[in-house]
DRENLUM-406069 format. One record per atom (N, C-alpha, C, O): x, y, z. Coordinates in steps of 0.2 Angstrom, whole numbers, plus 2048, in hexadecimal, padded with zeros to 3 digits. Each point is the difference from the previous one (the first is absolute). Example, Ala and Ser with C-alpha at 12.3 -4.5 7.8 and 13.67 -1.06 7.14 Angstrom:
8427E4827/7FC806800/804806800/8057FF803/7F98067F9/804806801/7FC805803/803806801/
//
This chain:
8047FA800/7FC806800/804806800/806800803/7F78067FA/805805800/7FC806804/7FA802800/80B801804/7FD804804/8038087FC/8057FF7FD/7F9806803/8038067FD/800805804/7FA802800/80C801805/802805804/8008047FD/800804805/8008007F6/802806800/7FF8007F5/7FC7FC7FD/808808800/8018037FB/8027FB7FA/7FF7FF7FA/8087FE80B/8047FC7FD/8047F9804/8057FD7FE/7F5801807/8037FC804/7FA7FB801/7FA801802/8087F97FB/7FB7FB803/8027F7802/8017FB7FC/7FF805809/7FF7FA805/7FC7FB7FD/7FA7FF7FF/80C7FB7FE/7FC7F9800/7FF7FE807/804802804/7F77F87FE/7FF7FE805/7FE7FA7FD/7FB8017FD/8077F7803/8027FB7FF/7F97FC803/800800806/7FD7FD7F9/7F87FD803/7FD802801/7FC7FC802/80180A7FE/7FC805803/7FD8037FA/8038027FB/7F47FE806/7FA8027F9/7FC801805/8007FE805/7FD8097F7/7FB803804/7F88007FC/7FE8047FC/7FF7FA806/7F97FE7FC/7FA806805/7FE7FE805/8018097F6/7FB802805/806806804/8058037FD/7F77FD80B/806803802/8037FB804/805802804/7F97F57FD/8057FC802/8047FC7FE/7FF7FC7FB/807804809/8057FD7FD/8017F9802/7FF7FE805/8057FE7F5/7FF7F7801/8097FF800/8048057FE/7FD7F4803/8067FF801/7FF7FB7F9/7FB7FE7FE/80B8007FE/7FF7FF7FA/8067FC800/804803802/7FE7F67FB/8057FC7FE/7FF7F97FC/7FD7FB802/8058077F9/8017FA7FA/8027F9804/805800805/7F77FB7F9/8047F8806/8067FF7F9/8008037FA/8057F8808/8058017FD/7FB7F57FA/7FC7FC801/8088067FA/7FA7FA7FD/8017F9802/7FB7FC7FE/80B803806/8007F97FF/7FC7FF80A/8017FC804/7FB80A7FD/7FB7FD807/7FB8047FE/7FD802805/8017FF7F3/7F98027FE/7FA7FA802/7FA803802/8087F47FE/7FD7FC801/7FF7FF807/7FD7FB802/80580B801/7FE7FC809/7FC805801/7FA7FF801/8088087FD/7FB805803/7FA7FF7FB/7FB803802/8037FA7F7/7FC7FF7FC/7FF8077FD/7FA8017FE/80A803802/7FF8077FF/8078037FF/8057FD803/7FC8097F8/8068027FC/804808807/806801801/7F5801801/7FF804804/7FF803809/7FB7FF803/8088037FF/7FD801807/7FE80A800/804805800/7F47FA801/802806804/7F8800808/7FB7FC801/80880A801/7FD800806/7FE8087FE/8028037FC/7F97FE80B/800807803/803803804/7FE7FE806/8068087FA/804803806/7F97FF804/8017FC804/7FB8067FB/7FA805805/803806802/801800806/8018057F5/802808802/8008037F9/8027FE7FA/7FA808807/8028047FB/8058077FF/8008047FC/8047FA80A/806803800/8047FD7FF/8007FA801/80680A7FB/8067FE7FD/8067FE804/8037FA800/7FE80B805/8077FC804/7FD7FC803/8037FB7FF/7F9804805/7FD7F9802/8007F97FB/8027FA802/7FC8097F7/8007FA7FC/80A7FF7FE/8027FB7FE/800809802/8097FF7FE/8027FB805/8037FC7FE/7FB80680A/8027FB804/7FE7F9802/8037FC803/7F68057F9/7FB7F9801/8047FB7FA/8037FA800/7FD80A7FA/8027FB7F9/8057FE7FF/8017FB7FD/805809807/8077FD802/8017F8806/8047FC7FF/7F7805805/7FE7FA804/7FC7FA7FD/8017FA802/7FB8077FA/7FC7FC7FE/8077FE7F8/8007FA7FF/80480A7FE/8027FE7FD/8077FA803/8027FC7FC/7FF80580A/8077FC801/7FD7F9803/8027FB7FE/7F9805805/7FB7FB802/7FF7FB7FA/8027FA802/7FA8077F8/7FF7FD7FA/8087FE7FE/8017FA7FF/802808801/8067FF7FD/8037FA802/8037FB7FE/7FC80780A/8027F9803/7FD7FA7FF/8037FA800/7F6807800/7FE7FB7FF/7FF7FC7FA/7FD7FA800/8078077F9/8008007F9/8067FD803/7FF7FA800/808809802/8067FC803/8007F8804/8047FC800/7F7805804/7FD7FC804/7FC7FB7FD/7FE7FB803/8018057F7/7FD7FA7FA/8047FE7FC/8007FA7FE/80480A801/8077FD7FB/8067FB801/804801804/7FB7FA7FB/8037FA803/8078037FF/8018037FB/8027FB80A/808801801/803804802/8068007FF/7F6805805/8028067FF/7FF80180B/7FB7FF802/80B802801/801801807/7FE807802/8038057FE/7F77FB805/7FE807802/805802808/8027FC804/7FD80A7FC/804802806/7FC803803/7FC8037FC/8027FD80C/7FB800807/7FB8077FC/7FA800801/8088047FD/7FE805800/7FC7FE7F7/7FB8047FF/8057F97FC/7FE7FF7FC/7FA7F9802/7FB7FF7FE/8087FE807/7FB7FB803/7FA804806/7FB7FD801/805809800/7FD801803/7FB8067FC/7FB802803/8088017F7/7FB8037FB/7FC7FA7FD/7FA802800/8087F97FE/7FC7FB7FC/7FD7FE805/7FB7FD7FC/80380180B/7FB7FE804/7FA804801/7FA7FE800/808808801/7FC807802/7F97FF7F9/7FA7FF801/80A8037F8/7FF7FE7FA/7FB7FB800/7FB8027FC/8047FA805/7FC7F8802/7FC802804/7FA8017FF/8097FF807/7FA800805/7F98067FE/7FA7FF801/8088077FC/7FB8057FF/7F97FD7FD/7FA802800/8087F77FD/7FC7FD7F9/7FD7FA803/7FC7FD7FC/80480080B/7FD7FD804/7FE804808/803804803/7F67F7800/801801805/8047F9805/8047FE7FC/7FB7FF809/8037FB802/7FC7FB7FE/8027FB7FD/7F9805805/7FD7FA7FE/8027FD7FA/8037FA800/7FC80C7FA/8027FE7F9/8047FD7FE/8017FB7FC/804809808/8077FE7FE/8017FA802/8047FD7FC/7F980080A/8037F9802/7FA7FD7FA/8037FC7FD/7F7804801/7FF7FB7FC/8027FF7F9/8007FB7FD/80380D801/8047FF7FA/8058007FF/8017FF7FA/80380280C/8087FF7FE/8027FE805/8057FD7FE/7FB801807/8037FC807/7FE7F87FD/8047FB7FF/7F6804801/7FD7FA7FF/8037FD7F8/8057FC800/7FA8067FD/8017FC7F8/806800801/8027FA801/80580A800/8057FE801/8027FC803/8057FD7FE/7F77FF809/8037FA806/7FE7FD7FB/8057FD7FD/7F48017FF/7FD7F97FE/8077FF7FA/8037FB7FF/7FF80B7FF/8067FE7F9/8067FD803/8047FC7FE/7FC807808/8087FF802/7FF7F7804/8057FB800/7F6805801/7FE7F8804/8017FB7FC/8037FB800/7F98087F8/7FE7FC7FD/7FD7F7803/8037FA801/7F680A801/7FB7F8802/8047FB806/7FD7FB802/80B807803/8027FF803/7FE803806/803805801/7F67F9805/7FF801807/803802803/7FE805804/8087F87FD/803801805/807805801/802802805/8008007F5/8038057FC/7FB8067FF/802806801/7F97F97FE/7F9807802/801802806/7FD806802/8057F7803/7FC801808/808802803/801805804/8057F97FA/805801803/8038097FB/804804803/7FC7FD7F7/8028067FC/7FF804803/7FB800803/80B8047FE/801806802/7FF8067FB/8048007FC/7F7805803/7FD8077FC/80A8017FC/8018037FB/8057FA807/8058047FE/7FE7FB7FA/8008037FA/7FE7F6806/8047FE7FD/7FC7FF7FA/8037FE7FB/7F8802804/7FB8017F9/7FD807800/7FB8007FD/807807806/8008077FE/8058047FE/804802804/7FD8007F7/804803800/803808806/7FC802804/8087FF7FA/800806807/7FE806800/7FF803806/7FF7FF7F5/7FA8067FD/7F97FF805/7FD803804/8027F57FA/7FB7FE802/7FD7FF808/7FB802802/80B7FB801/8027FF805/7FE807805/7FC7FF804/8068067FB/800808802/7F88017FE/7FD803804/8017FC7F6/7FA8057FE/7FB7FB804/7FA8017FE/8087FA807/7FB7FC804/802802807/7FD7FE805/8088067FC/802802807/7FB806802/7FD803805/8047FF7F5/7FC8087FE/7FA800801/7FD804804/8017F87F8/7F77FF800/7FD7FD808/7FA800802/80C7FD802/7FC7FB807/804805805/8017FF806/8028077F7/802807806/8008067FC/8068027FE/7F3800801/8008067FC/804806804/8038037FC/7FC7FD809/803807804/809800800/803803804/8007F87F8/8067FE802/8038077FD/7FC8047FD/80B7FD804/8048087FD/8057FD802/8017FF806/8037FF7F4/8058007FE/8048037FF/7FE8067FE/80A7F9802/8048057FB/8008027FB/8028057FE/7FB7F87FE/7FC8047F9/7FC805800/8008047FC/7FD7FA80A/7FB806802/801806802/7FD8057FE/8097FB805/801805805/8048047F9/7FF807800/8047F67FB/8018047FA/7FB8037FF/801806800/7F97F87FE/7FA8047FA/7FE805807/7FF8067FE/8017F8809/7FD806803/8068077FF/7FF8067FF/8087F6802/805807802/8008047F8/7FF806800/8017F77FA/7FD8047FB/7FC8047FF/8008067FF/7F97F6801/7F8805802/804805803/8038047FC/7FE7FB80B/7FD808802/806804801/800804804/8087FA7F9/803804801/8008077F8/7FE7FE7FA/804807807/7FD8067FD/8037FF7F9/7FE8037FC/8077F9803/8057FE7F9/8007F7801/8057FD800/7F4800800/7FF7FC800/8017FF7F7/8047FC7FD/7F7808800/7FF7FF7FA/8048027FA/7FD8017FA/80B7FF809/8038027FB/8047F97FF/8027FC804/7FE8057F5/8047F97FD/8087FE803/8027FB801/80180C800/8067FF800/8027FF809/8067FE801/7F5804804/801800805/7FD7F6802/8037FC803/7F68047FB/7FF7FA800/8047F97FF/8017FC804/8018067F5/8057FC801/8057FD803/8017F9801/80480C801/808800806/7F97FB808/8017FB803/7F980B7FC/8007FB80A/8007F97FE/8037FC803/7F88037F8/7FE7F77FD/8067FE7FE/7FF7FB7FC/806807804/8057FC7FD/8067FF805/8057FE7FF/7F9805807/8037FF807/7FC7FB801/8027FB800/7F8806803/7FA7FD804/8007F87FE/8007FC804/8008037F6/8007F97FA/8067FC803/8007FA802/80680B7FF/8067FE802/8007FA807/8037FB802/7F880A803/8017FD807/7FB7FA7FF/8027FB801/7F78057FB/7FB7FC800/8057FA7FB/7FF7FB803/8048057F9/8047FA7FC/8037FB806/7FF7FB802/80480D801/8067FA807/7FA7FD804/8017FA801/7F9809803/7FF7FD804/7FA7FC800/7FF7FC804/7FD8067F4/7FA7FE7FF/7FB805801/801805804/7F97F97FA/7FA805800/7FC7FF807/7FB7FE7FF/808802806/7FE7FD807/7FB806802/7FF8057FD/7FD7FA80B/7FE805800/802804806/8027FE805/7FC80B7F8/801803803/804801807/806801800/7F57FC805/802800809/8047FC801/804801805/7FF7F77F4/8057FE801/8078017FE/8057FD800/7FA80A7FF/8078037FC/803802807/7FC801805/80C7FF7FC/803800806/8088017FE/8037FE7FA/80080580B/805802800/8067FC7FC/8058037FE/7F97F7802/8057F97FE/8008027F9/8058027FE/7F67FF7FE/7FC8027FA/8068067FD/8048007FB/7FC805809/8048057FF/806800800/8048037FD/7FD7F7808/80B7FE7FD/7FF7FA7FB/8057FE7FD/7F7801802/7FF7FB7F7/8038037FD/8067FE7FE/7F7809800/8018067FB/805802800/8028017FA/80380180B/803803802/8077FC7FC/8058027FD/7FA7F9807/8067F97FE/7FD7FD7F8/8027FA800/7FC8077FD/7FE7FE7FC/8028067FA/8027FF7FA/7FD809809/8028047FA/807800800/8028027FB/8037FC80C/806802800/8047F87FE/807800800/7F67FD7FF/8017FA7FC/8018007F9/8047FD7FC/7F7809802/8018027F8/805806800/8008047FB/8027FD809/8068047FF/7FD8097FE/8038047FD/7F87FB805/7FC808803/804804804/8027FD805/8018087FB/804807804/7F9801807/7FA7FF7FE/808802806/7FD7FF807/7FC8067FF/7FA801802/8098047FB/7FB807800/7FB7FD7FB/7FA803801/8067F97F9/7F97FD7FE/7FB7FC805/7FA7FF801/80A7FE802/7FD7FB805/7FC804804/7FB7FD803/80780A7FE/7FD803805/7F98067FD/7FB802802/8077FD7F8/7FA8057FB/7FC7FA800/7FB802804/8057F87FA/7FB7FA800/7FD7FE805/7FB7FD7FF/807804808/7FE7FC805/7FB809804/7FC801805/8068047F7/7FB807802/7FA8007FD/7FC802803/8037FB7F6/7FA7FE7FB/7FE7FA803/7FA7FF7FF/8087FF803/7FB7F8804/7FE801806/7FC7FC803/8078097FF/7FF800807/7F78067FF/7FA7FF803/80A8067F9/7F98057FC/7F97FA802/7FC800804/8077FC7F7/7F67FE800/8007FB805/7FA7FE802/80A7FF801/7FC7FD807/7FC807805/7FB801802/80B8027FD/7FC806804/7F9802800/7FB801805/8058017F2/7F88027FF/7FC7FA804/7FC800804/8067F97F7/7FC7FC803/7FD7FE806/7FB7FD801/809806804/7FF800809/7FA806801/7FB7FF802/80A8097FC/7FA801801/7F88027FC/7FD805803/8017F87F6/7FC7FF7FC/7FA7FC805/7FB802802/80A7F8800/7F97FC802/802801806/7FE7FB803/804809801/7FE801807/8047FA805/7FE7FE805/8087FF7F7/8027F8807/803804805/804805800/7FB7F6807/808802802/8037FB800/7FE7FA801/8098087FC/8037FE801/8088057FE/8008057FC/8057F8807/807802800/8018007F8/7FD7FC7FD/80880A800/8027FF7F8/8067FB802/805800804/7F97FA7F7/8037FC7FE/808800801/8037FD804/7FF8077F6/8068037FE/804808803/8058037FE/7F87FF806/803806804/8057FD805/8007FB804/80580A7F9/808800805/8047FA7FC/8057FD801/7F78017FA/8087F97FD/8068027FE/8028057FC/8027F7806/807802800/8037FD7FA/8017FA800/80180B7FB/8047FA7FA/809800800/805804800/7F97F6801/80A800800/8058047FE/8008027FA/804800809/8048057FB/7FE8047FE/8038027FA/7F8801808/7FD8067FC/803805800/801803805/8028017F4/8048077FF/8067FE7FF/8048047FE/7FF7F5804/808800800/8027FE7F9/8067FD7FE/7F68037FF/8007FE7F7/7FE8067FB/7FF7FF7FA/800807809/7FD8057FD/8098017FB/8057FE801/7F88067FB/8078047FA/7FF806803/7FB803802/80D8017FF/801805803/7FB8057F8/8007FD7FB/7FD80A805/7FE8037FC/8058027FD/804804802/7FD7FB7F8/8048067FC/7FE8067FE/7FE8017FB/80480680B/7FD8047FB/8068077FC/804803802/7F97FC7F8/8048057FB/803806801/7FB805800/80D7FE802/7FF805800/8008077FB/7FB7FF7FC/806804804/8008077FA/8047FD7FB/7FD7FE7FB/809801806/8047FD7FB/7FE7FB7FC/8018017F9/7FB7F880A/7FD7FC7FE/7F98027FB/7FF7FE7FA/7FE805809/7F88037FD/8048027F9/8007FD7FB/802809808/8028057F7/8047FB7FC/8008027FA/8047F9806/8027F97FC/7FA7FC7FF/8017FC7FB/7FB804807/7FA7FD7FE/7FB8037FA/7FD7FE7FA/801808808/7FD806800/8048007F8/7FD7FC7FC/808806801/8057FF7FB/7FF7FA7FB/7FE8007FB/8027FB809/7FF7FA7FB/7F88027FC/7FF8007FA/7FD80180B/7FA8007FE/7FB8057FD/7FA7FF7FE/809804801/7FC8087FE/7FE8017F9/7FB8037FE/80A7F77FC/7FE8017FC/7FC7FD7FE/8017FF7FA/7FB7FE809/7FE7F87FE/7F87FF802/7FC7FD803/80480A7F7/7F7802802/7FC7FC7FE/7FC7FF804/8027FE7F7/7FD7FA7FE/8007FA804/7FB7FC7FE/809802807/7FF7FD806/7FB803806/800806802/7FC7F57FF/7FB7FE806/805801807/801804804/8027F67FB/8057FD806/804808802/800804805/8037FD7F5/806808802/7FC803803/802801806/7F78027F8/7FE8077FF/7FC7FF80A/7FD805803/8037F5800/7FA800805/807800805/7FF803805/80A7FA7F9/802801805/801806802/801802806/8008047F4/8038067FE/7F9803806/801804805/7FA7FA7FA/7FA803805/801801806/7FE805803/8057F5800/8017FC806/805804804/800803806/8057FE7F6/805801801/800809806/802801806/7FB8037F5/7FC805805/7FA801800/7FD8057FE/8007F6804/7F9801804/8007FC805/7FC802805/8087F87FE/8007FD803/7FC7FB801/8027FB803/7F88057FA/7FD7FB801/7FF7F5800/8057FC7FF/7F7804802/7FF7FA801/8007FC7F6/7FC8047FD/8077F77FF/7FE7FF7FA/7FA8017FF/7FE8047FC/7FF7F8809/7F97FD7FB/7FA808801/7FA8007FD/809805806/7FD8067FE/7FE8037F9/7FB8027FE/80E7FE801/8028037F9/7FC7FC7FB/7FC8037FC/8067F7804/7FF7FB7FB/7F77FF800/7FE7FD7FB/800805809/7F7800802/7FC8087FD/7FA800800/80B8047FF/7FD8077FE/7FD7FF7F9/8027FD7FC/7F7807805/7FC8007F8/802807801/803803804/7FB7FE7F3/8038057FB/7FC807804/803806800/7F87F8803/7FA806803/804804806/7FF806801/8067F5803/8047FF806/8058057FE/804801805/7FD8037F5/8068047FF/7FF8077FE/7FB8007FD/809806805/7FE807800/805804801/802804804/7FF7FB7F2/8068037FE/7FF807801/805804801/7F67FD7FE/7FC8087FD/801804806/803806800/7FB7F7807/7FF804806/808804802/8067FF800/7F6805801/806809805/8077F9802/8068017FE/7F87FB806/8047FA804/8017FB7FC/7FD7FB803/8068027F8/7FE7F97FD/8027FC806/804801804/7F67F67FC/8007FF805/7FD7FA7FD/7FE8017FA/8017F8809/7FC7FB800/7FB7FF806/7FF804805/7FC7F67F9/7FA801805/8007F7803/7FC7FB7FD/807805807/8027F8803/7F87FF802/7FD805803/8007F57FA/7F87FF801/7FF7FC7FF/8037FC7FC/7F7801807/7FD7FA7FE/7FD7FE7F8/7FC8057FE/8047F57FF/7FE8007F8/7FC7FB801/7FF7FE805/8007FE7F3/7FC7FB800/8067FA800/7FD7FA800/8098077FF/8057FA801/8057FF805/8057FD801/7F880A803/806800808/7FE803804/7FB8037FE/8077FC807/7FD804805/806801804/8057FD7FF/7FA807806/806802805/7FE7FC806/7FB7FC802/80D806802/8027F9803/7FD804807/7FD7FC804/80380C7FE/7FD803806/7FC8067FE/8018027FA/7FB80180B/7FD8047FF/8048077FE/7FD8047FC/8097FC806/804803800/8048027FA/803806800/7FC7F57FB/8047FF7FB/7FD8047FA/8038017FB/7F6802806/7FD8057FD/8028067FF/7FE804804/8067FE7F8/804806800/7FF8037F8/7FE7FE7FB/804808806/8048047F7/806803806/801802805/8037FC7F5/809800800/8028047FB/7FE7FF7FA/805808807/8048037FA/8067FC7FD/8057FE802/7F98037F7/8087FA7FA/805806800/7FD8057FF/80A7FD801/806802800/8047FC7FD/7FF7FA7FE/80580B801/8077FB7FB/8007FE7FB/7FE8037FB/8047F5804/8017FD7FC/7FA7FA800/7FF7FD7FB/7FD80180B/7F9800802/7FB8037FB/7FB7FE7FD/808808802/7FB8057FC/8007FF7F8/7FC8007FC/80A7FF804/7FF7FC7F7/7FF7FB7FE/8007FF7FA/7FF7FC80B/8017F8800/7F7800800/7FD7FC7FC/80280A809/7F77FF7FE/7FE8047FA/7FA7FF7FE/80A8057FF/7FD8027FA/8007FC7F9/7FD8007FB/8097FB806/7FE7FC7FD/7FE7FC7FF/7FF7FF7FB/8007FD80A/7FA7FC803/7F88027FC/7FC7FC7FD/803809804/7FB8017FE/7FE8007F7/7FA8007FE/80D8017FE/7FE8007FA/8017F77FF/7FF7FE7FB/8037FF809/8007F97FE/7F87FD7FD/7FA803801/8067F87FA/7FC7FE7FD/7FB7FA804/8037FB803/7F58077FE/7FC7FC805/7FA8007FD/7FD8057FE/7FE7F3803/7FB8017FF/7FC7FF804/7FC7FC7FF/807807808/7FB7FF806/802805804/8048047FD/7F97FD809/800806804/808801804/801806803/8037F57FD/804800807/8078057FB/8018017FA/8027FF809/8068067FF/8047FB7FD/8028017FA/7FE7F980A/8087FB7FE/7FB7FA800/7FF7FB804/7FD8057F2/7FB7FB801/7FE7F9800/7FB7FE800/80E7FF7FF/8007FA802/8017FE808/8007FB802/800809800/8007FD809/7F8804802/800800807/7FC8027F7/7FA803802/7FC7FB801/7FB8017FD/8057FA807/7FC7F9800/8007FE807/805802804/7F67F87FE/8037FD807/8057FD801/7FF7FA7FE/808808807/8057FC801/8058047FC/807800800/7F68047FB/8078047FB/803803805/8057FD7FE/7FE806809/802802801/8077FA803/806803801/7F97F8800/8057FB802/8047FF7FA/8067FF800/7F58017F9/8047FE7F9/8058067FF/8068007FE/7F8809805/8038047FF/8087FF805/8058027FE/7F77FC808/808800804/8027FD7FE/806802800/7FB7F77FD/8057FD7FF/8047FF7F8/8047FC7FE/7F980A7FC/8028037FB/804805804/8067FF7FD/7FB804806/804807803/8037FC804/8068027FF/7FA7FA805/8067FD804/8047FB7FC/8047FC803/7FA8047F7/8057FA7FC/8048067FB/8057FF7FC/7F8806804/8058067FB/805804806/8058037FE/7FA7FE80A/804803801/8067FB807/803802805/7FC7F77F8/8027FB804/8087FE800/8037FC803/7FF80B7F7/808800801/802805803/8067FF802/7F7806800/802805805/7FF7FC808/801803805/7FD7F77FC/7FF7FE807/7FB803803/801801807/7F88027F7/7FB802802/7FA7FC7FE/7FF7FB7FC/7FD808808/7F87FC7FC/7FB808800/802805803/7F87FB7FC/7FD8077FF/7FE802808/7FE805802/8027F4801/7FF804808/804805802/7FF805804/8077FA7FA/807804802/7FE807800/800804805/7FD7FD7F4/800807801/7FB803803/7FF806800/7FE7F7803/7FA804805/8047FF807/7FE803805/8087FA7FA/803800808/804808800/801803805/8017FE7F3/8068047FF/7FC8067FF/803805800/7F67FC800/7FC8087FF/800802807/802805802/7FC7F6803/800801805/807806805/800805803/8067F57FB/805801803/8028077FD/803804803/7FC7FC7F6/8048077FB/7F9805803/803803805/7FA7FF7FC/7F8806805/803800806/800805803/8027F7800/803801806/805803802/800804804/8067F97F7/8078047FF/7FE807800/802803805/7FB8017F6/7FC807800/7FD804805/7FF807800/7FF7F4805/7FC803804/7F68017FF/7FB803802/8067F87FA/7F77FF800/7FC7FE804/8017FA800/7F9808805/7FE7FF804/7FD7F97FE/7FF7FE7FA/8017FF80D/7FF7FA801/7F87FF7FB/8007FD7FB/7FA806809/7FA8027FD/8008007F7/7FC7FD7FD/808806802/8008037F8/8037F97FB/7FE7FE7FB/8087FF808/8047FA7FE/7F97FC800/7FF7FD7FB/7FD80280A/7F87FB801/7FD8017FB/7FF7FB7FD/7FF809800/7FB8047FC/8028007F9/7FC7FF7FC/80A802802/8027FD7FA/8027F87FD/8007FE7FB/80280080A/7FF7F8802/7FA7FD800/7FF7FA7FD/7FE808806/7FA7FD803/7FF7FA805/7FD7FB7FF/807807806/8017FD807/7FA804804/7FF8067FF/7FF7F6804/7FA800806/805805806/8067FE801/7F7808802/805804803/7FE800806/7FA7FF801/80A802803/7FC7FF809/7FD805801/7FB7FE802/8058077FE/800807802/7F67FF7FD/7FE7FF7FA/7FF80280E/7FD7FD7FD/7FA8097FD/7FB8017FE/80A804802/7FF8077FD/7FF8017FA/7FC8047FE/8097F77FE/8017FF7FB/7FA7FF7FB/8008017FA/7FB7FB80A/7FB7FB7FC/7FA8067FD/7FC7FE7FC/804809808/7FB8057FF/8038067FB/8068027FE/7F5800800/8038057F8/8027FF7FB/7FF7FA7FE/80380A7FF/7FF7FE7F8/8087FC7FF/8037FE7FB/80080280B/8087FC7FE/8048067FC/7FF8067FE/8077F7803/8058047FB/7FF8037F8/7FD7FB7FD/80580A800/7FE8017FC/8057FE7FC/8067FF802/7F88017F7/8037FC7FA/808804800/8067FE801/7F88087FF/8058077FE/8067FC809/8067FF7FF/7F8800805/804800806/8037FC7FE/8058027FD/7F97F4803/8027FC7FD/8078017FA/8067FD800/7F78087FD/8068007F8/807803802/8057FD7FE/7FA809806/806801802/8027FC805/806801801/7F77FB802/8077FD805/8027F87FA/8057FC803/7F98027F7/7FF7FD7FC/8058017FC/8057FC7FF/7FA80C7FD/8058027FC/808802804/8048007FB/7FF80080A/805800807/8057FB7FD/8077FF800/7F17FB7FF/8077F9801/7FE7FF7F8/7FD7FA7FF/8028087FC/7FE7FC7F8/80A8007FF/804803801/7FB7F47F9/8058007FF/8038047FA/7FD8017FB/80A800806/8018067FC/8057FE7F8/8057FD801/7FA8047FB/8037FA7FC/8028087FA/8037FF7FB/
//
């Protein structure tokens, strides 16, 4: 389905048709299990006739299905978290009774084959598959919540649930602890659970400050889920201690004057670069990549008294705090890196329009940390080196936050209209590099 925001901007959405003003969930069966479901097709009704509601329903009902299609496919090992979309999936299509005359029961009589005594002694594992197995756990304990659950709730109702790109990273954490431990439930998640994780990321040879962003996003949605439904109980995972935490970190390289304008040199003329022209940006803005690399064309303001960018949220990125919301005056060699940038060739909205997508911001960092990987930097560097070069100057603590867009304590700071673009430039123009 195609959704159309704006002028030049339109959103496919993958399952999802709207008949009326209600929206259905939509998915072709794959053909070699057209003969089980007797039908080419699956669709349902969200029952909404709002949209972000239907984005997040059609996304569930689509991983669901999907599992279940995998879960018919002889040969194929599902993992706890595909095992437990394909039971969900099933169960929705019976109630218990059903289920056990239609699928509990005709699988024993198969599995006995007309042997009594083999009927009476089989065990549900061993003539159900494991999909199935679960989608009868489900149906004889509807109130159950599971760690799959505790996903679809910490999604729902957190406020960037429904971005593709944020959804993602927690499900791909979350998926990570349910693989290790199983899709068990909820109240039995426990501390043991959380050095699984732990000993199991740093088995893959994960850097402990990963280990420690991973085990913050897990801990995230236990949290919600504690307090969502009201349990008491202790968070699970609060205070775990990960082994050698920090004694494996890499000291920071950060670039000095000398370094910058050697780099700055290599790079200036190399305007039909992407990669050049975002680090040339970075370089004096300070910023975070996935900033630069996330700016639409709308986002730039060559024309104003101040030229300047407007750090904002779009339809393929979002900012990482509230903080992060800024316009920054461009100086320097910033200043023509963005001019050129802007006559770059695009047939989409975003400044730099091959990374203007979900995730383009990690493809951007690792294009720019493979172009300046001989100087012994990566693009974080230079956000440590704006820091330090505004400081060297005497730039006020407050004002260094504000062009940065670091969350400031002062909590004075949070009222007014903020520093003005004009203040920002000069303490900007002070340290621009001089070439």
């Amino acid at each position: 389905m195609h959704i159309r925001l704006g002028a030049a901007i339109t959103v496919t959405v993958q399952y999802l048709q709207r008949r009326g003003d209600m929206y259905y969930f939509y998915m072709r069966v794959p053909q070699h299990l057209v003969h089980h479901y007797g039908k080419d097709s699956i669709r349902k009704s969200l029952r909404t006739t709002d949209y972000t509601t239907a984005v997040r329903e059609v996304e569930k009902y689509a991983q669901r299905q999907q599992a279940e299609f995998n879960a018919l496919t002889d040969g194929k090992k599902l993992t706890p978290v595909e095992i437990t979309a394909a039971a969900r999936a099933l169960a929705e299509t019976y109630d218990l009774e059903h289920f056990i005359d239609q699928v509990i029961m005709p699988a024993r009589e198969g599995f006995a084959k007309g042997d009594d005594d083999l009927y009476d002694v089989a065990s549900p594992s061993e003539y159900l598959a494991p999909y199935q197995v679960e989608a009868w756990k489900i149906l004889s304990n509807p109130q159950s919540f599971r760690l799959t659950d505790a996903l679809h709730l910490y999604l729902k109702t957190h406020q960037r649930g429904i971005e593709q790109g944020f959804a993602q990273k927690v499900a791909r954490d979350w998926n990570a602890l349910v693989g290790l431990v199983g899709d068990i439930e909820f109240q039995d998640l426990g501390r043991t659970h959380g050095r699984q994780i732990i000993d199991h990321l740093i088995a893959e040879g994960k850097k402990t400050t990963t280990v420690r962003r991973t085990l913050n996003a897990l801990s995230a949605v236990v949290k919600s889920a504690i307090r969502e439904l009201e349990i008491q109980r202790t968070h699970p995972f609060e205070s775990l201690r990960i082994p050698g935490e920090g004694k494996d970190a890499k000291k920071v390289v950060v670039p000095d004057a000398a370094k910058l304008k050697e780099i700055v040199e290599a790079l200036r003329s190399d305007t039909s670069s992407a990669t050049a022209l975002m680090t040339l940006m970075q370089i004096e803005l300070g910023t975070r990549i996935g900033e630069i690399s996330g700016l639409s064309i709308h986002d730039v303001f060559l024309d104003h008294d101040t030229p300047h960018v407007y750090f904002r949220e779009n339809p393929w990125r979002s900012l990482k705090t509230a903080d992060s919301e800024r316009q920054v005056p461009v100086v320097g060699i910033a200043l023509d890196a963005l001019k050129a940038a802007v006559a770059l060739p695009r047939t989409g909205q975003g400044l730099f329009d091959q990374y203007a997508r979900p995730r383009g911001n990690d493809a951007a960092s690792a294009a720019v940390n493979k172009r300046i990987e001989k100087w012994g930097v990566t693009s974080h560097s230079f956000r440590h080196a704006m820091k330090d070069r505004l400081r060297e100057v005497g730039c006020p603590s407050d004002i260094r936050d504000a062009i940065q867009g670091h969350a400031n304590g002062n909590i004075a700071e949070k009222y007014g209209k903020g520093h003005t673009l004009k203040t920002m430039y000069e303490w900007l123009s002070k340290i621009a590099v001089r070439i």
